[in-house]
C-alpha positions as CSV (number, residue, x, y, z in Angstrom):
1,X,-101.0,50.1,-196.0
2,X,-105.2,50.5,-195.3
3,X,-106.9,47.9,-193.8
4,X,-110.7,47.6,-193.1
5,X,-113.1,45.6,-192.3
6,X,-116.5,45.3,-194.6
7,X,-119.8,44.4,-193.3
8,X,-122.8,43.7,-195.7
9,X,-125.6,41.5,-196.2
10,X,-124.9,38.9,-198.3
11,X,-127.7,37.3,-200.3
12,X,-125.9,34.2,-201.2
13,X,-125.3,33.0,-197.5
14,X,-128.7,35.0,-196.2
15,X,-126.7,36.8,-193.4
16,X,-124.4,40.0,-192.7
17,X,-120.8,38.8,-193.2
18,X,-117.5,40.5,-192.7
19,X,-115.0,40.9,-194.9
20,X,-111.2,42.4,-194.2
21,X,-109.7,44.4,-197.0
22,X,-106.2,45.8,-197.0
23,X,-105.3,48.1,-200.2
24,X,-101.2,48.9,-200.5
25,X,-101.4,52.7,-200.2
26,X,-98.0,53.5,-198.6
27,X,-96.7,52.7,-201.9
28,X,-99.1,55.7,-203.0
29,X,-99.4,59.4,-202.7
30,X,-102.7,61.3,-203.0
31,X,-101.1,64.4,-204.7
32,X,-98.9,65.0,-207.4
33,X,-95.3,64.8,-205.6
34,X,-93.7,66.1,-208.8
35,X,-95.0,69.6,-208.2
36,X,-93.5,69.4,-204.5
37,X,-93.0,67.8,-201.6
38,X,-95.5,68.7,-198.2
39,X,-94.8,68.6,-195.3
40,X,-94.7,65.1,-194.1
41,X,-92.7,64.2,-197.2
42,X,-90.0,66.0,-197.6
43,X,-87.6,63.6,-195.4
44,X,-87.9,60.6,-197.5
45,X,-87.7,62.6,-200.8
46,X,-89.3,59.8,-202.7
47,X,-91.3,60.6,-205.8
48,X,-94.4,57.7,-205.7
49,X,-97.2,57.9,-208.1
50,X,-100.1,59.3,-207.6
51,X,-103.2,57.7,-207.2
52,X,-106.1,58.4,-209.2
53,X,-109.8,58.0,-209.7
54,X,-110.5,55.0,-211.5
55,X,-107.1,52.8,-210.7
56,X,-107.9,49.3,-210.8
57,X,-105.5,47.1,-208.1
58,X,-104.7,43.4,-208.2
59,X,-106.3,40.8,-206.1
60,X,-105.3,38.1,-203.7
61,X,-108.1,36.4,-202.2
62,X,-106.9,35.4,-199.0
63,X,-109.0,32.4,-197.6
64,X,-108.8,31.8,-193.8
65,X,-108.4,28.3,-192.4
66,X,-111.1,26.4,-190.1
67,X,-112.0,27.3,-186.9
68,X,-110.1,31.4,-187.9
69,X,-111.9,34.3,-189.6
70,X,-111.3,37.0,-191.7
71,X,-109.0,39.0,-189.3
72,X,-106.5,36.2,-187.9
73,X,-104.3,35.9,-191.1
74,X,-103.6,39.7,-190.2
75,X,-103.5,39.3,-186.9
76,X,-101.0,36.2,-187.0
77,X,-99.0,36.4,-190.6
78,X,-96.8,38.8,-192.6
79,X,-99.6,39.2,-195.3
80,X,-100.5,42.3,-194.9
81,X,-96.5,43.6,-195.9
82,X,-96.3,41.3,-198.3
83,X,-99.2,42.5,-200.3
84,X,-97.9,46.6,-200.1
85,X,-94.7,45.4,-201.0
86,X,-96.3,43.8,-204.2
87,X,-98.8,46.3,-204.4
88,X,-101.9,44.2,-204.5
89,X,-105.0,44.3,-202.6
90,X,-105.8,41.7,-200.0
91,X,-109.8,40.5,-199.4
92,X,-110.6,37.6,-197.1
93,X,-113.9,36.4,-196.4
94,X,-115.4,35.2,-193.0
95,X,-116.4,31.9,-194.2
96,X,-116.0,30.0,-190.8
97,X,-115.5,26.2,-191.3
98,X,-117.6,25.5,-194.0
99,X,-114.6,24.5,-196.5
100,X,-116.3,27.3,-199.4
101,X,-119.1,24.7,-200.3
102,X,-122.9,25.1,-200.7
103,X,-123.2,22.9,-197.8
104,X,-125.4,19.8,-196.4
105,X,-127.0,22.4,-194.3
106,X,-128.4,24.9,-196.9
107,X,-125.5,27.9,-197.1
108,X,-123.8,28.7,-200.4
109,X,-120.6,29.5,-199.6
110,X,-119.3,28.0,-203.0
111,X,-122.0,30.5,-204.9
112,X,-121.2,33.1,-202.5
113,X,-117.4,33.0,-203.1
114,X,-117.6,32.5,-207.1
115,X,-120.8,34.5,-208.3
116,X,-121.5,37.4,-205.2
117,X,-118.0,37.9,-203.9
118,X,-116.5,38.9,-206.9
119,X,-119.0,41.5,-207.7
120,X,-118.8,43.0,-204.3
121,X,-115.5,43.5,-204.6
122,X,-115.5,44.8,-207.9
123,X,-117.8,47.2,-207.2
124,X,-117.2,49.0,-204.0
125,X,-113.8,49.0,-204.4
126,X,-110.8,49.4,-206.5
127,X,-110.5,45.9,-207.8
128,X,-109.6,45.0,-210.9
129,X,-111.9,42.6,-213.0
130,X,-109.6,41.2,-215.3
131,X,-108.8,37.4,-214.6
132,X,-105.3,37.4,-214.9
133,X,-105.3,40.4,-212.3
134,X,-106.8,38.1,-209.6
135,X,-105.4,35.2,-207.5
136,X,-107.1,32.7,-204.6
137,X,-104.5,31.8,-201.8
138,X,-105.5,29.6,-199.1
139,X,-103.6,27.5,-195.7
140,X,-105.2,24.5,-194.1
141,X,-109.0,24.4,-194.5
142,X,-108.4,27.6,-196.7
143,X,-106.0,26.1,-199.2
144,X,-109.0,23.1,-199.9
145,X,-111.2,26.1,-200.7
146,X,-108.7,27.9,-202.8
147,X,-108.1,24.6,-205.0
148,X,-111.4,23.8,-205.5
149,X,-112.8,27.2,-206.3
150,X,-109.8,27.1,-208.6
151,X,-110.9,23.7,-210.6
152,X,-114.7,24.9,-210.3
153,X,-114.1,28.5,-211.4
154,X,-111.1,28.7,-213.5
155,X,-112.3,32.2,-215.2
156,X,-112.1,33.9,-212.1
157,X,-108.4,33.2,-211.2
158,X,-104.9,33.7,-212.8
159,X,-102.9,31.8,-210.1
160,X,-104.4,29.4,-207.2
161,X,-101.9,28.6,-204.3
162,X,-103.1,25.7,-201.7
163,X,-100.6,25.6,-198.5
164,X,-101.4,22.7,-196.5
165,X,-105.0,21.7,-196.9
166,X,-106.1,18.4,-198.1
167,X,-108.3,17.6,-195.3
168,X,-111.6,15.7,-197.1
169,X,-109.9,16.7,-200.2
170,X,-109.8,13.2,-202.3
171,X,-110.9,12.1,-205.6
172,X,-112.0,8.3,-203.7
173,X,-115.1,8.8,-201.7
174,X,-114.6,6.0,-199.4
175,X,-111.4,7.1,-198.4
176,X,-113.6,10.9,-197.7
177,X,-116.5,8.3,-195.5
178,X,-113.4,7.0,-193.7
179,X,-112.3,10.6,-193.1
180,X,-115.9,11.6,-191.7
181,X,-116.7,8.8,-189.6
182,X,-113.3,9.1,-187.9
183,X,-113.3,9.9,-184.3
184,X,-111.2,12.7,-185.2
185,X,-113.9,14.1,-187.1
186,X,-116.7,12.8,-185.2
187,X,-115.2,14.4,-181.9
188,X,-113.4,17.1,-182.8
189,X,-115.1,18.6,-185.7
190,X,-118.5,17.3,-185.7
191,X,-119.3,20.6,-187.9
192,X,-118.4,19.5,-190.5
193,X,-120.2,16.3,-191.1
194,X,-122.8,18.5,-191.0
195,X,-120.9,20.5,-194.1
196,X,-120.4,17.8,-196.2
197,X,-123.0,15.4,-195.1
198,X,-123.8,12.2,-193.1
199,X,-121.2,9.6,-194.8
200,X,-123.6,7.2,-195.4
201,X,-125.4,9.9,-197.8
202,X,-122.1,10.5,-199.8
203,X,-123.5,8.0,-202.6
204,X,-124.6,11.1,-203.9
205,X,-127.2,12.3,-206.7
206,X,-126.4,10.0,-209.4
207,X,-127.3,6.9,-206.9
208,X,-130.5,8.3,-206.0
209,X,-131.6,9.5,-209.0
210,X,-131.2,6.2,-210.8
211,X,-133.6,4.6,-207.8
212,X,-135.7,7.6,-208.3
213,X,-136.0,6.3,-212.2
214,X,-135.8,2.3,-211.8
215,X,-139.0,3.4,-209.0
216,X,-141.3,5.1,-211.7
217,X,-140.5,1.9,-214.0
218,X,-137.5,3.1,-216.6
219,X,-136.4,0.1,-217.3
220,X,-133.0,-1.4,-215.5
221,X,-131.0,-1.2,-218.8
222,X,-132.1,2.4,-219.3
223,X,-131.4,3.1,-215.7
224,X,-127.8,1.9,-216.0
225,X,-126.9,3.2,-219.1
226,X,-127.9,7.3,-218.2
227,X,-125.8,6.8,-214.9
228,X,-123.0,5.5,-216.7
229,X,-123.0,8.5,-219.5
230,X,-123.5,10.6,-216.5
231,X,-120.6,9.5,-214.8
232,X,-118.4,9.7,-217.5
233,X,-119.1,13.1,-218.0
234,X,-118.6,13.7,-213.8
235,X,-115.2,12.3,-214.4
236,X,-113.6,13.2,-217.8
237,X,-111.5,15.6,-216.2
238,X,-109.6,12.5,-214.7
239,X,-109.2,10.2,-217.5
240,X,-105.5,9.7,-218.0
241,X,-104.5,12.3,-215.3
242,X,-105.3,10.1,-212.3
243,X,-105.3,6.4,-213.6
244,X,-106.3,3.3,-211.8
245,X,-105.9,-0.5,-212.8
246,X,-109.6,0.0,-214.0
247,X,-108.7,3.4,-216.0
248,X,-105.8,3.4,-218.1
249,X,-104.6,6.5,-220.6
250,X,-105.3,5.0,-224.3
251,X,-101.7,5.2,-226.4
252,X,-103.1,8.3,-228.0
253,X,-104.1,9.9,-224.3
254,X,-100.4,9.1,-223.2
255,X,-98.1,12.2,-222.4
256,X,-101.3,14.6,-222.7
257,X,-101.4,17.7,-220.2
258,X,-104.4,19.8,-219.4
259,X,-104.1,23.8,-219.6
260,X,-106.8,26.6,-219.3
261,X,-106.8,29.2,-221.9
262,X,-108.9,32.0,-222.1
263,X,-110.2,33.9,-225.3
264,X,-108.4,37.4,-225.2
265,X,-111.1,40.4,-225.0
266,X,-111.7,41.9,-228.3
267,X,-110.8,38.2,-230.3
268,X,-111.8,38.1,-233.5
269,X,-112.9,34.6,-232.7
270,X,-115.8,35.7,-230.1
271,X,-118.8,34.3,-230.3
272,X,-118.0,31.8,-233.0
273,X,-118.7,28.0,-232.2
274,X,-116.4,26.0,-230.3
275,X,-115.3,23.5,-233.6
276,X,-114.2,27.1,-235.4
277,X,-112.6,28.3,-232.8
278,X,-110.3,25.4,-232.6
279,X,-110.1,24.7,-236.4
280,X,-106.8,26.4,-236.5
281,X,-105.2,24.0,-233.7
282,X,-104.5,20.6,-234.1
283,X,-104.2,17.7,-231.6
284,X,-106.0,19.5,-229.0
285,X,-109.6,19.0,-227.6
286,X,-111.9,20.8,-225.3
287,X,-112.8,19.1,-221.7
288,X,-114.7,22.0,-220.1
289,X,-116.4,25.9,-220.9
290,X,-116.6,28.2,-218.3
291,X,-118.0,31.6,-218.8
292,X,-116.3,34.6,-217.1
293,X,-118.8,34.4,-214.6
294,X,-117.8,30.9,-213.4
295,X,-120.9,29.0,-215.0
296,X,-120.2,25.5,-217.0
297,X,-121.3,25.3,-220.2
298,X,-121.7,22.3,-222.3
299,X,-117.9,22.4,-224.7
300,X,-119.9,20.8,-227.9
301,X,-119.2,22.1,-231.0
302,X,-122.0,24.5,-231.5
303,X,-121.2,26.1,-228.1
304,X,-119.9,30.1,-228.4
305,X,-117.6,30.7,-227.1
306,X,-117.3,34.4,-225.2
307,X,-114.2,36.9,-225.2
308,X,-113.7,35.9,-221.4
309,X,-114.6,32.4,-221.2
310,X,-112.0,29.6,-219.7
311,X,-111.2,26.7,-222.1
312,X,-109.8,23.5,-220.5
313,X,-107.9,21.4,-222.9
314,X,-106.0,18.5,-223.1
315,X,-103.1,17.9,-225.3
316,X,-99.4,17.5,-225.3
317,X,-97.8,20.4,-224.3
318,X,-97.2,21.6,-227.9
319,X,-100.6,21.3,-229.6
320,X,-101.2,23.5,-226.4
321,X,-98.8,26.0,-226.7
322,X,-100.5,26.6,-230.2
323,X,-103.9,26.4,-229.4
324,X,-102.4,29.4,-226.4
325,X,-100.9,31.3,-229.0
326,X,-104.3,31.2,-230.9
327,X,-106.4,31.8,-227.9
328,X,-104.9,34.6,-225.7
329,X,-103.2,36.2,-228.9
């Protein structure tokens, strides 16, 4: 196995950051063993394959947990044996304990992880760029960041895996205040309140923008009615996946699952409007676009959509096995 560690300056976060990449090379020989063994390889007698200019490896994004950095799930785990037993690259980020958002306090680390990250990586070194050759992994704060940069940026990743975070991690925002204003929190981890925000600010955008509006004289009913439309689109990813007494499924929405699909490369259905693309699958409608490079898109009906781009769809599980079949060809 190689390991190293990667220093650059990162744009995104405005600073040099460090980044520890391992790359399963034992696996590996640099020279074509079929011709004969040297030296230092005759004992084991094992053919491998050669490596050559231009291989592509999988990745697992490894994402530290709070208060750790990019070195301690080396220094402290069986991750790095793991992955040359796999054959997969490792990369783990130093994002210290700012839970992989663009923060209260100005740093993207969400914009750094899905936009800049990837293209590092890709780049310099011998990652491969394909989605479904690339995986998040996360523990404790790290698992949080692994989820949510899964659900944010489903293009980028084949497979997320969250081991025990969940900390701030909740759909109800008083029970995230709670969580904040906690001595715990307040005490212990004063940082990051200073992530997330004060809790008393957690109303968030759509509350201020609709005194912004009612302040310049929209009218009240006006006011009202763009925060609901706005909220509904905020939240259609949970309706009928996480009901409430206030939020039921409808009959119809009842047994429906939610799957990503993404267009093959080369799809004969690239670049053709979202309504064609899903004319040949019944029973099946689109919740969310992503492009390959992790930005939303509006999934109307005139929308292209991309060889590479992430569909979200809800439907029973066989309407999506179709629309799959369709899809990813």
């Amino acid at each position: 196995m190689s390991i190293c560690r990667f220093n650059y300056r990162s744009q995104a976060l405005g600073r040099d950051v460090d980044i520890t990449v391992t790359y399963p090379t034992t696996n590996f020989s640099y020279y074509n063993m079929k011709e004969g063994f040297r030296h230092h390889d005759a004992f084991g007698g094992v053919v491998k394959p050669q490596l050559r200019p231009g291989m592509k490896f999988q990745t697992v994004y490894l994402i530290h947990g709070g208060g750790d950095d990019d070195t301690t799930v080396y220094r402290y785990t069986n991750a790095e044996r793991y992955a040359n037993r796999n054959n997969v690259m490792l990369v783990t980020p130093n994002i210290v304990n700012s839970f992989g958002v663009d923060t209260n306090y100005g740093v993207q680390y969400a914009t750094f992880l899905a936009e800049e990250l990837p293209v590092v990586v890709q780049t310099l070194f011998a990652s491969s760029p394909k989605r479904e050759d690339n995986f998040i992994v996360g523990f404790a704060m790290g698992g949080n960041v692994a989820l949510g940069m899964a659900l944010m940026y489903p293009g980028l990743y084949r497979t997320c895996i969250d081991m025990s975070g969940g900390i701030g991690l909740t759909v109800n925002t008083e029970t995230l205040r709670a969580e904040l204003r906690s001595d715990h929190f307040r005490n212990e981890f004063p940082l990051y309140n200073s992530t997330f925000g004060q809790p008393e600010a957690l109303e968030g955008s759509l509350m201020l923008a609709s005194h912004a509006l009612a302040l310049v004289g929209v009218p009240v009913r006006r006011v009202l009615r763009v925060v609901q439309e706005q909220r509904e689109h905020r939240y259609n990813l949970l309706r009928g996946y996480l009901p409430d007494a206030d939020d039921a499924p409808t009959p119809d929405e009842a047994g429906e699952r939610m799957a990503s699909v993404t267009l093959a490369p080369g799809s004969a259905l690239a670049g053709k409007p979202l309504a064609e693309v899903l004319a040949g699958v019944s029973q099946v409608r689109a919740v969310s676009l992503r492009r390959r490079s992790g930005q939303s898109v509006a999934a109307t009906e005139d929308t292209a959509v991309l060889a590479g781009d992430t569909l979200l769809l809800s439907g029973h599980e066989e309407a999506l096995a179709a629309a799959r079949l369709v899809l990813e060809g």
